[in-house]
N, C-alpha and C positions, 0 to 999 in steps of 0.2 A: 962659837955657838955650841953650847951643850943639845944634848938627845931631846929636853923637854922642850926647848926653845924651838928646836928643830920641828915634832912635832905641832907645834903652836902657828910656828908660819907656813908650815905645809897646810896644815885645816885652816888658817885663814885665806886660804886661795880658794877655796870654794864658793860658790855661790851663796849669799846666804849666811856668811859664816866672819864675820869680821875681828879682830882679835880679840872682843871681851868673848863673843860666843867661841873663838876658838880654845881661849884659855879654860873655859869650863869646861866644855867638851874631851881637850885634852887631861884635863882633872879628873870629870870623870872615868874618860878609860884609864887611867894609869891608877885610880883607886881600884878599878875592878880589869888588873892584867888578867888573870886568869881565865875571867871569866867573859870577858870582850874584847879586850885589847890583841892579846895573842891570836883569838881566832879570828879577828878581823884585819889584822895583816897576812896571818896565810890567805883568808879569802881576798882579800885584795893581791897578794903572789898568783895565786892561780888564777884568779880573774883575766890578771894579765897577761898569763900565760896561754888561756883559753879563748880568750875573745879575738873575733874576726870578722869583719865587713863582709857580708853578702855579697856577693859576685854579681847577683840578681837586681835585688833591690835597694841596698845600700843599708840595708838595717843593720845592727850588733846581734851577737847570737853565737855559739860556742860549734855549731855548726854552718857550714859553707855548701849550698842555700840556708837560708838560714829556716826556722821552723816553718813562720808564715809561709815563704814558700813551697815548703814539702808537703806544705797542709794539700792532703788529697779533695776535702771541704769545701777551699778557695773557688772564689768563683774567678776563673782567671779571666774573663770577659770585662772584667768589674778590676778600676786599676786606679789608687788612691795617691797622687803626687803631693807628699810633705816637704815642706823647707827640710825638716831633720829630724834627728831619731826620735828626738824628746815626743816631736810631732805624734807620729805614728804609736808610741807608747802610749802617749795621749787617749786617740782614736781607739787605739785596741782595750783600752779600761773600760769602755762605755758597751764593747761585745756587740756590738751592735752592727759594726760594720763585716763581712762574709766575705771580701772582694782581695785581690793584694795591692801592694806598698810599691810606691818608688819614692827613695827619697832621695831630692835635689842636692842636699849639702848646702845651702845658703840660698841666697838668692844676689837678683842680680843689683848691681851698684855701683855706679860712675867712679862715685866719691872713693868710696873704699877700693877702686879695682878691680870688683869683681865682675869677668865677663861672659858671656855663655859658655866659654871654653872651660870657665874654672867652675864650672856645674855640671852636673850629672845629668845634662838635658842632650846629649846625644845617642846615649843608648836608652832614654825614656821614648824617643823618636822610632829608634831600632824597634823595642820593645812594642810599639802600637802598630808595626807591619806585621803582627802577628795574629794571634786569638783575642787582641783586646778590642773590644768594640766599644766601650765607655770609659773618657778619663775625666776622674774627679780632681779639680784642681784644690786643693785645701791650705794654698798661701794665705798667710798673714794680711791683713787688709791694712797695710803697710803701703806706702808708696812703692817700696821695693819691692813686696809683694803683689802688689796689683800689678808692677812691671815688669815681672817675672811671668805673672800669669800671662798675660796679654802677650808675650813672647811666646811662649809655648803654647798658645793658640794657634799663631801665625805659623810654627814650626809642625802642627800636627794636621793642618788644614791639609795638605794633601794625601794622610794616611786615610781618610775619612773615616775617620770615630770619631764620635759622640763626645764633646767636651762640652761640661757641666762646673759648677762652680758651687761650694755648700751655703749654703742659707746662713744669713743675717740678718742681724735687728734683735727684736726684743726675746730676754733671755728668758730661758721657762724661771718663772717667778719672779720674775722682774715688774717693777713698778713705773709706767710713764712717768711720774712727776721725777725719776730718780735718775733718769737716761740720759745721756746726752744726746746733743742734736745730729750729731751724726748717724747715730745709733737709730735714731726714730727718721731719719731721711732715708736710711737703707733702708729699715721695714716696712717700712712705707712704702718702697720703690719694689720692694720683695714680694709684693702682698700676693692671694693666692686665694682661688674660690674656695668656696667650703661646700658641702654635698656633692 
């Protein structure tokens, strides 16, 4: 296999990225090495050479706590459990959320083998015998998610904090006629006074 080919099925492992979209992709950085290609293999070199998992909360970040962390800002009272990092990346683009991060690493599942042991749900336990008084649970409304969270209820019920779960149902701008039925059975079940 030559260098281009190589290229080609490496970006086709991506998400997202299947070999017609790799082949372009790859076409265009080797059109423009200079000016992309070169500096996106050194930034992917020291990407990898810098990035490291939070000791804390399980986020990415070039420092160990990682920034949310250090944030003096944080309200550490205020504690946001993600499946994963995407999660939290997510969460922090909306700026909205003030509180910090644990993130699980997956969730749980029979099927697949994964079991509380292979999650990050023991030092999320550790972590709420301390300053946390409220945990946000922000799984996937997934079966596995749902039973993940319902797990780490039962696992926080004796630290006594405040476990909370984010809102569901209809999405800002979202149209009834376009929803599905689950989607208007949760908001429906979510509802909430007004004034």
């Amino acid at each position: 296999m030559n260098e281009i080919e190589r290229v080609i099925q490496l970006l086709s492992r991506l998400p997202g990225l299947g070999p017609r979209s790799a082949r372009r992709a790859a076409l265009h950085m080797i059109n423009r090495r200079e000016s992309l290609m070169q500096p996106l293999a050194q930034a992917l070199q020291d990407a990898s050479e810098a990035i490291k998992i939070c000791g804390t909360c399980g986020n990415l970040d070039t420092v160990d706590p990682c920034g949310v962390c250090n944030d003096p800002n944080r309200d550490g009272a205020l504690l946001c459990v993600v499946e994963q990092v995407a999660d939290l990346w997510a969460l922090e683009r909306t700026a909205s959320f003030k509180g910090r991060y644990h993130v699980l690493g997956g969730v749980l599942s029979a099927i697949d083998g994964v079991g509380p042991e292979d999650l990050n749900i023991a030092a999320l336990v550790e972590r709420c015998n301390g300053e946390v008084k409220e945990v946000i649970l922000a799984t996937n409304l997934t079966v596995e998610g749902q039973t993940t969270a319902h797990y780490i209820i039962e696992r926080l019920a004796p630290t006594g904090v405040t476990v909370t779960r984010l809102a569901h149902g209809v999405p800002v701008g979202g149209e009834l006629d376009y929803l599905d039925d689950g989607t208007l059975s949760a908001a429906l079940q979510a509802r909430r006074a007004l004034g």
